[in-house]
Backbone as JSON, one array per atom type, in Angstrom:
{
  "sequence": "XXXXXXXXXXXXXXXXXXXXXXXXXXXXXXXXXXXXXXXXXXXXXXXXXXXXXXXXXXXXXXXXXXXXXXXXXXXXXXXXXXXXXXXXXXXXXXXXXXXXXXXX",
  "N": [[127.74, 80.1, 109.88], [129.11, 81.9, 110.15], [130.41, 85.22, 111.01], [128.51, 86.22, 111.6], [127.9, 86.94, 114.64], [130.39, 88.18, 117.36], [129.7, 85.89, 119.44], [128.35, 83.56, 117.38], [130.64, 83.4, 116.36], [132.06, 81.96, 118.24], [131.11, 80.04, 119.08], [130.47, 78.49, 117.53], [132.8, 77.53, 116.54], [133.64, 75.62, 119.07], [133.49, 72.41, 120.39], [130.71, 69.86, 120.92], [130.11, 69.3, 123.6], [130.91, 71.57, 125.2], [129.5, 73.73, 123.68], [126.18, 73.19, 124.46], [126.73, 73.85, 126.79], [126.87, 76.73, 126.41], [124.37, 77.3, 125.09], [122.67, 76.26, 127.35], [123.41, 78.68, 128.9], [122.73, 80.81, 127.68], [120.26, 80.6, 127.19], [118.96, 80.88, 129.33], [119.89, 83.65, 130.31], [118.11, 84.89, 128.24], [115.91, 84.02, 129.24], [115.52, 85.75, 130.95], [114.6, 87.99, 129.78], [112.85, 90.82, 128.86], [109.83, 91.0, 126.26], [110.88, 91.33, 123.35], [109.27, 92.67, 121.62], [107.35, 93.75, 123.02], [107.78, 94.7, 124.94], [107.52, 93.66, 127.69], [107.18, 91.37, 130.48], [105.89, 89.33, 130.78], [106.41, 87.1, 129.48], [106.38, 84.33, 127.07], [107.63, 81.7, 125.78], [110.84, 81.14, 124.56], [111.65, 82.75, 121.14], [112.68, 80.78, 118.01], [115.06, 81.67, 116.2], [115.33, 81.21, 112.52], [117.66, 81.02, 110.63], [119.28, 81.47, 107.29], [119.66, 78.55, 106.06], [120.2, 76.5, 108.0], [119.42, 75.0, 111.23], [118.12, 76.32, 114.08], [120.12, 76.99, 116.56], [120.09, 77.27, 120.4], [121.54, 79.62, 120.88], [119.99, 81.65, 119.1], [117.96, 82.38, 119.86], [115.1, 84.49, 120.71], [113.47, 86.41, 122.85], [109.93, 86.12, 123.54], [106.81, 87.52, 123.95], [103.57, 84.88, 125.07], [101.64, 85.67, 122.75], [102.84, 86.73, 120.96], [104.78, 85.52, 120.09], [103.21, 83.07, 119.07], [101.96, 84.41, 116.85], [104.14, 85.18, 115.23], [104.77, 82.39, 113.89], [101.93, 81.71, 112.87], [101.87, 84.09, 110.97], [103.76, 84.5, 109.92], [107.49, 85.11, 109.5], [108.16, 87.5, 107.67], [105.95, 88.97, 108.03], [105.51, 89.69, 110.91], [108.22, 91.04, 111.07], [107.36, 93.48, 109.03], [105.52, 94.9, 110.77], [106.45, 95.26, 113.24], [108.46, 96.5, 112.35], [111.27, 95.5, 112.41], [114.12, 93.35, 111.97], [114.24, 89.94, 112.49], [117.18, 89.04, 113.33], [118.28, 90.88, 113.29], [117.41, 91.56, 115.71], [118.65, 89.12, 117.34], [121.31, 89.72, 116.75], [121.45, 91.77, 118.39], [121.46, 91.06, 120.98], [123.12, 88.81, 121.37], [125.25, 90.83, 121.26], [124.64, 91.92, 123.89], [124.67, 89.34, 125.75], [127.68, 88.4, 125.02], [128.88, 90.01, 126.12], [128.96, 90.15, 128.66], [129.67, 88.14, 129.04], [132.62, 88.57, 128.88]],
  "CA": [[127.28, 81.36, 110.42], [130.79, 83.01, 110.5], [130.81, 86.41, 110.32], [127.32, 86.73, 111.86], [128.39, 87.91, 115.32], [131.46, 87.09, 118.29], [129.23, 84.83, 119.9], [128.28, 82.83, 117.02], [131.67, 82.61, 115.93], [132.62, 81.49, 119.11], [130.27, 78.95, 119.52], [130.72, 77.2, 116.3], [134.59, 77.13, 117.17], [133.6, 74.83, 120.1], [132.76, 71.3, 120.76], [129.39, 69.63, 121.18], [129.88, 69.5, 124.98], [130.81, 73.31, 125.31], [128.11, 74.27, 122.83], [125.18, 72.76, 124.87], [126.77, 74.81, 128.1], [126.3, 78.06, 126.22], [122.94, 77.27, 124.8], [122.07, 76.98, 128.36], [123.35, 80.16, 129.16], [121.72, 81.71, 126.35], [118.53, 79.97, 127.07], [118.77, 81.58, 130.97], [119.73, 84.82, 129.69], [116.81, 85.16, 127.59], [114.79, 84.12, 129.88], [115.34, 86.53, 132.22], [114.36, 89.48, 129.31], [111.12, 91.0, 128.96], [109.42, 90.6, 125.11], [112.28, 92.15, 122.63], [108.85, 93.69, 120.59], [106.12, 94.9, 123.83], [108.69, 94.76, 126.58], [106.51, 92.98, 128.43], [108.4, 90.66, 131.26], [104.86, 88.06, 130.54], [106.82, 85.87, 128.33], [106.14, 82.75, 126.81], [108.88, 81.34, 125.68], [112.02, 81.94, 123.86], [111.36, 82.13, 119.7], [114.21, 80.28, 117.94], [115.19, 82.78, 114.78], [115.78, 80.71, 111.83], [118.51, 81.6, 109.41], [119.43, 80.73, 105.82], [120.7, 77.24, 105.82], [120.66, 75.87, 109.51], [118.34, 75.44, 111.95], [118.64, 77.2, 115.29], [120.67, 76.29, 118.21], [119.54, 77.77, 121.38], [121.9, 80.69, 121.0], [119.09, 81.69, 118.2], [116.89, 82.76, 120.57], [114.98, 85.82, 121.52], [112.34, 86.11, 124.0], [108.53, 86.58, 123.31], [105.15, 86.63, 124.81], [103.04, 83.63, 124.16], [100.67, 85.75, 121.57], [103.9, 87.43, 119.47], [105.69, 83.8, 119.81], [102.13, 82.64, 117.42], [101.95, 85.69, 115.71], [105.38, 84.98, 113.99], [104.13, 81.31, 113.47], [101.16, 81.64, 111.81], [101.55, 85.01, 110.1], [105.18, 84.93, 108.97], [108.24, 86.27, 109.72], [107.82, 88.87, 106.99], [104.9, 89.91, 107.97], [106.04, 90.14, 111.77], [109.22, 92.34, 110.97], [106.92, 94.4, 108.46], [104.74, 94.81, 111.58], [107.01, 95.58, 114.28], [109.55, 97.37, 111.65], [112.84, 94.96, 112.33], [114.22, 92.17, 111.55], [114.7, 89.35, 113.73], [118.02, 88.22, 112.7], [119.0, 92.43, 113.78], [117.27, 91.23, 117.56], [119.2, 88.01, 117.84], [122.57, 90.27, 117.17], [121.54, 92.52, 119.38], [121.03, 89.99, 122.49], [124.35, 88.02, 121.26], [125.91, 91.34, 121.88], [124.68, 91.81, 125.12], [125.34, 88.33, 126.11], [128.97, 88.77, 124.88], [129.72, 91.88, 126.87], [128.5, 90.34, 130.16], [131.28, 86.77, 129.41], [134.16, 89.0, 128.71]],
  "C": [[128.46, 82.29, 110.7], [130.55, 84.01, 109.94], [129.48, 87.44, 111.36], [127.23, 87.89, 113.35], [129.33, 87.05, 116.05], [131.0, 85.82, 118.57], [129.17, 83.66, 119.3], [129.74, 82.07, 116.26], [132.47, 81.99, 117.16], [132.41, 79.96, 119.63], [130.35, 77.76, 118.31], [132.11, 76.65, 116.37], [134.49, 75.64, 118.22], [133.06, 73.48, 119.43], [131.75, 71.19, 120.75], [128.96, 69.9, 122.56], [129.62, 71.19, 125.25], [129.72, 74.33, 124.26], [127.16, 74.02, 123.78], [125.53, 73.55, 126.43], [126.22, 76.24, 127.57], [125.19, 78.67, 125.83], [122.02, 77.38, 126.12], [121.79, 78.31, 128.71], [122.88, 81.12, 129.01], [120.64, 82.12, 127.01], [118.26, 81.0, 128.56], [118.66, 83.09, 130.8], [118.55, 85.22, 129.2], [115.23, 85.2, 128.0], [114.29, 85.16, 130.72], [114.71, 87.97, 131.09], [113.07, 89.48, 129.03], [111.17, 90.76, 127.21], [110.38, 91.86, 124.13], [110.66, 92.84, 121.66], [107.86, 93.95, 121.51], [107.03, 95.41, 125.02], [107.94, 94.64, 127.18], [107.52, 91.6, 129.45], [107.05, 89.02, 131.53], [105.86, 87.45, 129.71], [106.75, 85.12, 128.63], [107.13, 81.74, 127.04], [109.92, 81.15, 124.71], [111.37, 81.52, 122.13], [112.47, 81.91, 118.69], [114.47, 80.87, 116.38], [115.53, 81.6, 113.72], [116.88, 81.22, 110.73], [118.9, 80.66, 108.05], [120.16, 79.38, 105.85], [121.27, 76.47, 106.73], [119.35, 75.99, 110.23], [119.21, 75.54, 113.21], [119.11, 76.57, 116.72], [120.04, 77.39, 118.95], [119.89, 79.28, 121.29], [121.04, 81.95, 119.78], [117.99, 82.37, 118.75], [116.24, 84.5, 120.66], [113.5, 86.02, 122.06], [110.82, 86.96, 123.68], [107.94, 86.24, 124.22], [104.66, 85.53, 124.14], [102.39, 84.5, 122.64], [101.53, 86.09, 120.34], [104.46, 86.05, 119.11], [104.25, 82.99, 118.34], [102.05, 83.23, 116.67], [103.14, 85.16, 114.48], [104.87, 83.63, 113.4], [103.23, 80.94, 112.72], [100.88, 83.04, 110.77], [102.7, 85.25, 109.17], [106.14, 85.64, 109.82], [108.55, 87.44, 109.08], [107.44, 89.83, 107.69], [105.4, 90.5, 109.66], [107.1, 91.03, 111.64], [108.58, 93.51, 110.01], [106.16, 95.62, 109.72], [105.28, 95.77, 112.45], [108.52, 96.61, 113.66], [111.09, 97.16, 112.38], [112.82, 93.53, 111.84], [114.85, 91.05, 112.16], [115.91, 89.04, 113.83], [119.18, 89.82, 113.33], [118.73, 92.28, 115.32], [118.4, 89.86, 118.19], [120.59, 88.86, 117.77], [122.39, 91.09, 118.08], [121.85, 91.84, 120.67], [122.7, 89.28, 122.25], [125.47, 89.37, 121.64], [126.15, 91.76, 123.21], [125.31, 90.49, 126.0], [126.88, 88.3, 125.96], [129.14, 89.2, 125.86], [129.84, 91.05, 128.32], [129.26, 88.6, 130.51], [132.08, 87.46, 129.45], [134.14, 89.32, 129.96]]
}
């Protein structure tokens, strides 16, 4: 995932131990945000972005309601970013930049 954003290159740099601290962090972070597509502060719980050729560590995350968290599940992530006109993979850098800003 190098290249993708600081965070993730930061995080792949690390250990197993220090990985599983920042996945927390993440995971807390995320929790605390309302739904990245109603802004809604109901959320379910976090939906873990998949990318080409890995599956998602925690830092992957970005926070839904329960009904958008199924929505992507059984309709697609296509069809969800056709839907909501982004692309999740543009929400997870967004949030990794916030998260950034607020370690430095």
């Amino acid at each position: 995932m190098e290249g993708f954003s600081e965070l993730a290159d930061y995080y792949y740099s690390l250990g197993r131990k220090e990985r599983r601290r920042i996945d927390r962090e993440y995971h807390q972070f995320i929790l605390e945000k309302p739904c990245a597509f109603s802004n809604s502060y109901n959320t379910a719980k976090p939906h873990h972005v998949r990318l080409p050729g890995m599956k998602p560590a925690d830092i992957f995350e970005i926070p839904t309601t329960h009904k958008i968290h199924t929505e992507i599940h059984t309709k697609g992530k296509k069809m969800t970013e056709k839907k909501y006109k982004i692309e999740l993979a543009d929400l997870v850098k967004w949030y990794h930049v916030e998260f950034w800003e607020q370690k430095k």
